[in-house]
TITILO-738125 format. One record per atom (N, C-alpha, C): residue in three letters; x, y, z. Coordinates in steps of 0.02 Angstrom, whole numbers, plus 50000, padded with zeros to 5 digits. Each point is the difference from the previous one (the first is absolute). Example, Ala and Ser with C-alpha at 12.3 -4.5 7.8 and 13.67 -1.06 7.14 Angstrom:
2
ALA506604971650390ALA499555005950000ALA500455006050000SER499825005349964SER500425005950003SER499615005550037
//
This chain:
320
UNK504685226649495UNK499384999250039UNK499844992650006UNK499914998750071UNK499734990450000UNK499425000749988UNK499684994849959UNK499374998349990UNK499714995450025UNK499315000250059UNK499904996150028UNK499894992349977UNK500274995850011UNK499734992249978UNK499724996250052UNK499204998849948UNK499724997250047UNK500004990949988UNK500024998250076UNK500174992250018UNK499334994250025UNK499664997149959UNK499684996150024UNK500154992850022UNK499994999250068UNK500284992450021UNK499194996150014UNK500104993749970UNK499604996950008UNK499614992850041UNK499855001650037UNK499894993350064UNK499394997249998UNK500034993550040UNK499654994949996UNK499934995550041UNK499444997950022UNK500174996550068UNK500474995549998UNK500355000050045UNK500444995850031UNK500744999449949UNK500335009249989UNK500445002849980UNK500304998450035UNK500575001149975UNK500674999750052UNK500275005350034UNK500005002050059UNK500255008050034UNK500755002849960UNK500384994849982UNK500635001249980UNK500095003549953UNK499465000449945UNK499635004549955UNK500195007650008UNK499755001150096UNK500255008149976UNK500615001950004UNK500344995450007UNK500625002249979UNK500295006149957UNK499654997049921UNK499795005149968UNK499915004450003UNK499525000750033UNK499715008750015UNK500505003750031UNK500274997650023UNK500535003650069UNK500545004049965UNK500194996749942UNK500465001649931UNK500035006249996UNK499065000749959UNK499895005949970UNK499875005450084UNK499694996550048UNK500095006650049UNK500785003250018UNK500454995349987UNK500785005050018UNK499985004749925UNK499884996149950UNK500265004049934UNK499675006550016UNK499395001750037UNK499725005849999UNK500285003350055UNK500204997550052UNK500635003350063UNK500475000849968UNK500364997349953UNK500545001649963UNK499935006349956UNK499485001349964UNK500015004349934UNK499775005450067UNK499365000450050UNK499895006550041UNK499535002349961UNK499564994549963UNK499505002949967UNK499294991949995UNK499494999349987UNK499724996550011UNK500024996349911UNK500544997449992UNK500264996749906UNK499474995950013UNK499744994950050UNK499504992749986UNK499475000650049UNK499284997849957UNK499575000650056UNK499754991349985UNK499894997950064UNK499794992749983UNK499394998250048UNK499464998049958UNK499394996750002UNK499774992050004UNK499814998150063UNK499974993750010UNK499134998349961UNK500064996349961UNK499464997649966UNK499764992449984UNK499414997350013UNK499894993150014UNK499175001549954UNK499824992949981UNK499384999849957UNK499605002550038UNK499524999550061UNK499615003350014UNK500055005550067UNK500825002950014UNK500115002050042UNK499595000650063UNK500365003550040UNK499674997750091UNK500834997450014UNK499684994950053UNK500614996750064UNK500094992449947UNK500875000249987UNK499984992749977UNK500565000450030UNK500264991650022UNK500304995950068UNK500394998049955UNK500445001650043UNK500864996149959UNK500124993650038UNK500574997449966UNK500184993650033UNK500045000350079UNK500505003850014UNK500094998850091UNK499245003350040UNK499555000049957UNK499245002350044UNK500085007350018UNK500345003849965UNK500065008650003UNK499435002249954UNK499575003549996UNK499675003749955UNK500045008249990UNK499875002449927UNK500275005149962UNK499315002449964UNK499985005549990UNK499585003149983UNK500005003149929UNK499704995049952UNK500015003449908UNK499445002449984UNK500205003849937UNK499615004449961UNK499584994949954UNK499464997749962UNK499934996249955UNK500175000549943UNK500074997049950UNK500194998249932UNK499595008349984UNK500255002649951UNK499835007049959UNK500065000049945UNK500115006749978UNK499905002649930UNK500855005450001UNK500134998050068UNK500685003949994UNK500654999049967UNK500185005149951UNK500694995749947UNK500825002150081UNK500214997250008UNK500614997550020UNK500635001149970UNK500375003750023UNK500754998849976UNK500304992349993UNK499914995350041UNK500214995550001UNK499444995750062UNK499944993749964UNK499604996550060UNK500164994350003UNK500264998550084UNK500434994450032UNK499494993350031UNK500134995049970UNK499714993950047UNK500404998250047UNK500064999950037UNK500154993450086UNK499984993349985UNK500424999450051UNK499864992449984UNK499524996850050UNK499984992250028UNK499614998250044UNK500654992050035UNK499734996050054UNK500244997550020UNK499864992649959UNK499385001149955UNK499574991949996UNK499935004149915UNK499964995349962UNK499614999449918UNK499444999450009UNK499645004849979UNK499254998349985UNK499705001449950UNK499374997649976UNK499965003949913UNK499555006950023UNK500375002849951UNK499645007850046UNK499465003049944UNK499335003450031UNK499425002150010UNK499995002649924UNK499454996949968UNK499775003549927UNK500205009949988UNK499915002850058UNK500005004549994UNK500505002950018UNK500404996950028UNK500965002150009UNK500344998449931UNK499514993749962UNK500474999549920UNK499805005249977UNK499445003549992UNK499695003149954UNK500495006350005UNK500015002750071UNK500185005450009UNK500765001949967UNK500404995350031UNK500864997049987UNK499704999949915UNK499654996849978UNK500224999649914UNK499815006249993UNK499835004249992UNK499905006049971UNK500675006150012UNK500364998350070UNK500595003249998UNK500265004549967UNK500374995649936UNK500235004549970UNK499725003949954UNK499475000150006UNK499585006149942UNK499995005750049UNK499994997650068UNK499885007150024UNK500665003550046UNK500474993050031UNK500565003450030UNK500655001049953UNK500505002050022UNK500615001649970UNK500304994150002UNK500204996750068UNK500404994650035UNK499354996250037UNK500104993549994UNK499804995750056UNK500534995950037UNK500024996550036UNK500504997450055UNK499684994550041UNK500494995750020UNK499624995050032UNK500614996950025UNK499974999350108UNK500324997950010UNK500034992050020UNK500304995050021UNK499904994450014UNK499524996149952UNK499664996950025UNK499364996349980UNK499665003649970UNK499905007650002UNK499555004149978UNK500234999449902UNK500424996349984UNK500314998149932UNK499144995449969UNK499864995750053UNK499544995949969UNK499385003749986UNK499785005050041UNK499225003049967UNK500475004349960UNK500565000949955UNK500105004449933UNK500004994049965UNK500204994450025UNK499744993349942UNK499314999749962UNK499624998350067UNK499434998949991UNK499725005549962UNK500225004249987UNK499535006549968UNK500315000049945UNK500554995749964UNK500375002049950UNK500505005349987UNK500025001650068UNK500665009449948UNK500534995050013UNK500094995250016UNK500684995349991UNK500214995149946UNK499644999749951UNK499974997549940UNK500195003749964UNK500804992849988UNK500675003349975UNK500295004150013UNK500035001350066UNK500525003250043UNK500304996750043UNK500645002050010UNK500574999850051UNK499615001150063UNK500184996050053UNK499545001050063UNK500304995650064UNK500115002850075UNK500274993350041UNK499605002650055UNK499914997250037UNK499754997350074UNK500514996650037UNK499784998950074UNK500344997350050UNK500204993749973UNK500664998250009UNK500214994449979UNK499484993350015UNK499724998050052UNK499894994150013UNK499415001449962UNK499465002949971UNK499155001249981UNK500535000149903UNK500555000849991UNK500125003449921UNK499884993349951UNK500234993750010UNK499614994949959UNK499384998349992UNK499884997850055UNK498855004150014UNK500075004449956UNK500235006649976UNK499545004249976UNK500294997449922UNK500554997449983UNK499944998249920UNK499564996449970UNK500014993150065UNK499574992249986UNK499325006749979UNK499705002350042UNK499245001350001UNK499935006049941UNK500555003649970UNK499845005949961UNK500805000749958UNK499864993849951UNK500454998549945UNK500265004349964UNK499505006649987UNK500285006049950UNK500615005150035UNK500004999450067UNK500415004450041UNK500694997249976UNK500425003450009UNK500764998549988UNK500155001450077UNK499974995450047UNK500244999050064UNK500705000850013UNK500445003950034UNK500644998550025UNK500064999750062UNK499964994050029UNK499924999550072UNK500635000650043UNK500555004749981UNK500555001750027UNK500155007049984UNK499535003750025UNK500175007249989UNK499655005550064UNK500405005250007UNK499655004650045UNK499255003849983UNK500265002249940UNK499175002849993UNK500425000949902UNK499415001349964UNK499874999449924UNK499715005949990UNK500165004149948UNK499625003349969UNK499634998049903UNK499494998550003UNK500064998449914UNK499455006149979UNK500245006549958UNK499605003249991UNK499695005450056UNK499424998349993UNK499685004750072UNK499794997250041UNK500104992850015UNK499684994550037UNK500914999150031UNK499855000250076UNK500324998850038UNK499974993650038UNK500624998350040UNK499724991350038UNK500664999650040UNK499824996350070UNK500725001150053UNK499954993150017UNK500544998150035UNK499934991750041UNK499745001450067UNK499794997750051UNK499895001050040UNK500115004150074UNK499784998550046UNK500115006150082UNK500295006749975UNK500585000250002UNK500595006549995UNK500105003149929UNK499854995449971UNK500125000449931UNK499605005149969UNK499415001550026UNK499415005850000UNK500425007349987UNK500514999750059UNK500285005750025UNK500525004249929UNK500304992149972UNK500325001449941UNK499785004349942UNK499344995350006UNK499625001449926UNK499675006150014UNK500055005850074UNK499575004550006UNK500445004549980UNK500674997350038UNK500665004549983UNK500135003149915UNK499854992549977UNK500104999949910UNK499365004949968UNK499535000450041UNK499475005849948UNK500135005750025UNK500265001850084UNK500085007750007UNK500795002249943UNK500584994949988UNK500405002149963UNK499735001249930UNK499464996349966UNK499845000949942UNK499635007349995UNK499875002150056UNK499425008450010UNK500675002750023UNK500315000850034UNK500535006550022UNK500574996350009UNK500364996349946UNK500664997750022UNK500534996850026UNK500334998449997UNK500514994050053UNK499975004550070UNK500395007049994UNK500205003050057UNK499424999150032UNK499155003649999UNK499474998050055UNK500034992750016UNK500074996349951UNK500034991550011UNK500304998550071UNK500705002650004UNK500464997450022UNK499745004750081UNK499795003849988UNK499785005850063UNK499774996250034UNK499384999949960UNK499324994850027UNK500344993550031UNK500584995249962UNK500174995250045UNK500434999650056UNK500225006949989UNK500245000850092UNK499875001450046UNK499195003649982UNK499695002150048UNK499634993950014UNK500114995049975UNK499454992350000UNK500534997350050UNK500495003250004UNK500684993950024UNK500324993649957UNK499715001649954UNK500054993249938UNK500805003749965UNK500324992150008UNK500655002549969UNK500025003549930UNK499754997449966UNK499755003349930UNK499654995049956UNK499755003749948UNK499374996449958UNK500424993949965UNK499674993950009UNK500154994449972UNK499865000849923UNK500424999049981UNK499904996949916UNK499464998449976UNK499804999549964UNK499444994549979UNK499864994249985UNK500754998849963UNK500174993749976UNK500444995550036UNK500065005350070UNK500254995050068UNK499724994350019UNK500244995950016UNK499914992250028UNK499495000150068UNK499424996050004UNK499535001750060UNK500514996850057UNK500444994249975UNK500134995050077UNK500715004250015UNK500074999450061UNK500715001650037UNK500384991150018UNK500555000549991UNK500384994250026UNK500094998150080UNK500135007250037UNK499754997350065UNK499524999350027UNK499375001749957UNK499484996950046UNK499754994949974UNK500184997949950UNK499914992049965UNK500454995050066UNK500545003150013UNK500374993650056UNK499815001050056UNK499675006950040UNK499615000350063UNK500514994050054UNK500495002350007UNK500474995950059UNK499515001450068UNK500154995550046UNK499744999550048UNK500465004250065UNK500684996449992UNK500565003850064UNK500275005649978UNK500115005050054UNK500325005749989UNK500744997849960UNK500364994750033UNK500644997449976UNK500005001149897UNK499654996950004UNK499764996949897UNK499685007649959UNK499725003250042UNK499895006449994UNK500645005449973UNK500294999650083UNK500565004049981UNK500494997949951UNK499924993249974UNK500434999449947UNK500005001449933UNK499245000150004UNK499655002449927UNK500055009349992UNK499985002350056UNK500055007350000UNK500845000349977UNK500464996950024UNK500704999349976UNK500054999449943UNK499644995149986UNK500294995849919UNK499755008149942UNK499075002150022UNK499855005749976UNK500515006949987UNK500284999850068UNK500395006350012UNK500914998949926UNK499824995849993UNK500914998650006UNK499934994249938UNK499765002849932UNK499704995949954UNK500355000449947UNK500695002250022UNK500805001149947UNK500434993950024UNK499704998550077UNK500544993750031UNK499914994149968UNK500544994949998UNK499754993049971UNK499364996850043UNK499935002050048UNK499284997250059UNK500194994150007UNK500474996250013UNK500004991750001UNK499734997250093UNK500024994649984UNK499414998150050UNK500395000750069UNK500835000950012UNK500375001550042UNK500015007650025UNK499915005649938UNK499815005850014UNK499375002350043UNK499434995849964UNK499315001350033UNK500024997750049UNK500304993450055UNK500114997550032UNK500235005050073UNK500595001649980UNK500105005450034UNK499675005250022UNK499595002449957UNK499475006250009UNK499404996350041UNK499924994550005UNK499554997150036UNK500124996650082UNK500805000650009UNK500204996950046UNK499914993650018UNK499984994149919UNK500194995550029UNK500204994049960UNK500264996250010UNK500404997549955UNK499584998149920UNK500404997349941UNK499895000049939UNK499594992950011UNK500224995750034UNK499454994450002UNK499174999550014UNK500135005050079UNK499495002950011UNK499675004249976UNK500275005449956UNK499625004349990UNK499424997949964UNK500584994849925UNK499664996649936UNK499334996350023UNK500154995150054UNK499374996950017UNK499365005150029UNK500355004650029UNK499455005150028UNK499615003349955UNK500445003949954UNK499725003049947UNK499444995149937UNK500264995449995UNK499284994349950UNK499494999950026UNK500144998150059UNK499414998650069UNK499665006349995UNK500145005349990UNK499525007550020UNK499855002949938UNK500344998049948UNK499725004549937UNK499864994349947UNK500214994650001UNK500054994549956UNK500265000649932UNK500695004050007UNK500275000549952UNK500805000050009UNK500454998049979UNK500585002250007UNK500675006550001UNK500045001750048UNK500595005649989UNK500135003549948UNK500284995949946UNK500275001749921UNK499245001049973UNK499504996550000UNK499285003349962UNK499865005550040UNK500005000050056UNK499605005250013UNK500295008249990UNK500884998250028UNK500445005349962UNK500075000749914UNK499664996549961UNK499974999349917UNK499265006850003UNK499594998250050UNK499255004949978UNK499845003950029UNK500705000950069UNK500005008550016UNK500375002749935UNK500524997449977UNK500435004449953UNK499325000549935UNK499924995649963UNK499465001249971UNK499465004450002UNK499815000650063UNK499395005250025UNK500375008249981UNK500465000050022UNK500435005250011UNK500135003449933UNK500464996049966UNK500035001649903UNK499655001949955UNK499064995950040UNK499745002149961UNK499655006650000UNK500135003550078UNK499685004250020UNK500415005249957UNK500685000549997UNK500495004149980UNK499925000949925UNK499884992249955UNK499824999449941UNK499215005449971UNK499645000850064UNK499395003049979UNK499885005949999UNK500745003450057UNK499555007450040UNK500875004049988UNK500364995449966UNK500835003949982UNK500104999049930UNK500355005849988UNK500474999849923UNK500784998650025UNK499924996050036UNK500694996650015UNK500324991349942UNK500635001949967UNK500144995949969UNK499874991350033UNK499864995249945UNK499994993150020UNK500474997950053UNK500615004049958UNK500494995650053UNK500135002950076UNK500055006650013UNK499825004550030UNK499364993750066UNK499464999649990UNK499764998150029UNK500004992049998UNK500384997449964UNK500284991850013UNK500495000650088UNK500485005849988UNK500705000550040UNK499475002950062UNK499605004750021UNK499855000750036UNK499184997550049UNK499954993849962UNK499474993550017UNK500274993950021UNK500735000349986UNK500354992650018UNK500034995449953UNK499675001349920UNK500114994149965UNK500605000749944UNK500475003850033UNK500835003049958UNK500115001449929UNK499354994849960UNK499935003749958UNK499244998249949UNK500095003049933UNK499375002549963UNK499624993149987UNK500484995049965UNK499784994449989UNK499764995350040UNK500244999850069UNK499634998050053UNK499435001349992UNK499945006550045UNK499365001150026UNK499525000949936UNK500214999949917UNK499374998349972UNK499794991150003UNK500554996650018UNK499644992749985UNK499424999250066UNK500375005550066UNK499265000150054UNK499435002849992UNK499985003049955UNK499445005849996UNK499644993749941UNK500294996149951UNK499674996149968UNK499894995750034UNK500244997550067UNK499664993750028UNK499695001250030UNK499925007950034UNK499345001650043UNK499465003249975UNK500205004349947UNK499355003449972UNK499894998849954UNK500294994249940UNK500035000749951UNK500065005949954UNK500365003050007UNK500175005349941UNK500565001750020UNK500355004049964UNK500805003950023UNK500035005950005UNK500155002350062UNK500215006450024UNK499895005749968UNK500045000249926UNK499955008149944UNK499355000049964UNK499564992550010UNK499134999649999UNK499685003950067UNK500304997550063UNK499765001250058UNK499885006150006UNK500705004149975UNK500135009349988UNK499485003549955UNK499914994649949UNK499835004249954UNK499084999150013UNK499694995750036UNK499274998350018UNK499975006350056UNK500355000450029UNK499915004950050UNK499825006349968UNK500645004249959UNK499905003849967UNK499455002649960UNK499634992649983UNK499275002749954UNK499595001850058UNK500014994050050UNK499395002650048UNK500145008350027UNK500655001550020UNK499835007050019UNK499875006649951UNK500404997149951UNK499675003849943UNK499425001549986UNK499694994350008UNK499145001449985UNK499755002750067UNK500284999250057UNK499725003350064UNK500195007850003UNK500325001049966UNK500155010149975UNK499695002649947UNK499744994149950UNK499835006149956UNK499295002850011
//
């Protein structure tokens, strides 16, 4: 028998729409199960009409006496110190919900209220040093998809919502609904937790289709040596040209930027596979184990069977 869980999301002027993302989660998980598993309640301090960022307004319930299965903050576009009576409410949390959650920015009013003191906790990469500088007791990891520490939940930013909604319907009914729910999202599948927020190609954001298609090559075909005559080719045009083209549009070189697709790649495999070291040295391009740990120490500082094994706690704690 499903038992209904009830969802309080919590808004504030000038939320971020990207927020309901979220919600959208738990509405497939309940098209999925064919039964109504989540009911979710939009709630704001003195409910009525409160205005989100892009000037949309939404209609909440006010602050209550209602206990919650789990209750989600939003994030917003701007930091602001938020309303005596949004701390008050947020600190009392966990006496009365199961789970709280907080996506984006919405990390900082669980600061401000304390349920983040001495906990594991991340936000959108660019706001995640802001939130250490200003709230010292948090254990910040500003390179992660979403965190679970305990019953206090926390995601990085936009999409990342979607993860961390994914990660509580698997903690209530399982990987298999998980995985339901993310196909019916169109989402390839639930990110890790302890996945990396940045992607490598959109850190180099090439400008020409040419430099493009070479990076989709070099991506595709990440067993080949990639030398700058290979990529060249895939770009149609010579190795002189390409080299100068390619600095000019990504400001990085060929060999780096082919070093942190393979990197990106290993580590994804390192996080979300029980595939051997070497195993995924031979099929990343760095031929072998000892390599690609001296890259993984010059890019992430740590080596490859830390990377595995950080992952592993975070989803661990996101199941039990």
């Amino acid at each position: 028998m499903t038992v209904m869980q009830r969802i309080g999301f919590v808004v504030f002027p000038g939320f971020q729409v990207m927020g309901f993302a979220v919600i959208s989660a738990f509405e497939f998980a309940n098209v999925h199960l064919g039964k109504p598993a989540y009911e979710v309640q939009l709630l704001s301090e003195t409910g009525g009409v409160v205005r989100a960022s892009m000037g949309m307004n939404v209609v909440a319930e006010p602050f209550g006496d209602t206990n919650f299965d789990t209750l989600i903050l939003g994030g917003g576009t701007e930091i602001a110190p938020s309303s005596p009576g949004l701390i008050e409410f947020v600190g009392k949390a966990l006496e009365r919900h199961r789970r709280v959650a907080a996506t984006c920015t919405g990390a900082f009013v669980l600061a401000e209220a304390g349920l983040l003191d001495g906990r594991r906790a991340t936000t959108h990469w660019f706001y995640a040093r802001d939130l250490q500088a200003r709230f010292p007791k948090v254990k910040v990891e500003e390179d992660r998809i979403f965190i679970s520490d305990g019953p206090v939940w926390t995601s990085a930013g936009a999409t990342a919502g979607v993860d961390l909604a994914l990660a509580l319907i698997e903690n209530d009914f399982g990987a298999e609904v998980a995985r339901a729910v993310a196909k019916k999202l169109v989402v390839y599948h639930r990110r890790a937790g302890g996945q990396s927020q940045f992607s490598a190609l959109l850190e180099l954001e090439p400008k020409s289709d040419r430099i493009q298609s070479a990076l989709t090559y070099a991506k595709r075909n990440l067993t080949s040596k990639l030398s700058v005559h290979e990529l060249a080719d895939a770009a149609h045009l010579s190795p002189r040209q390409f080299s100068r083209a390619f600095h000019a549009e990504t400001g990085q070189s060929p060999a780096k930027a082919v070093e942190n697709l393979r990197l990106e790649t290993a580590r994804l495999m390192m996080e979300q596979t029980r595939h051997p070291i070497e195993v995924i040295a031979r099929q990343t391009g760095f031929a072998d184990r000892d390599r690609m740990r001296r890259a993984f120490l010059r890019a992430f500082g740590q080596p490859p069977q830390v990377i595995r094994r950080n992952a592993e706690v975070v989803d661990a704690k996101a199941s039990a």
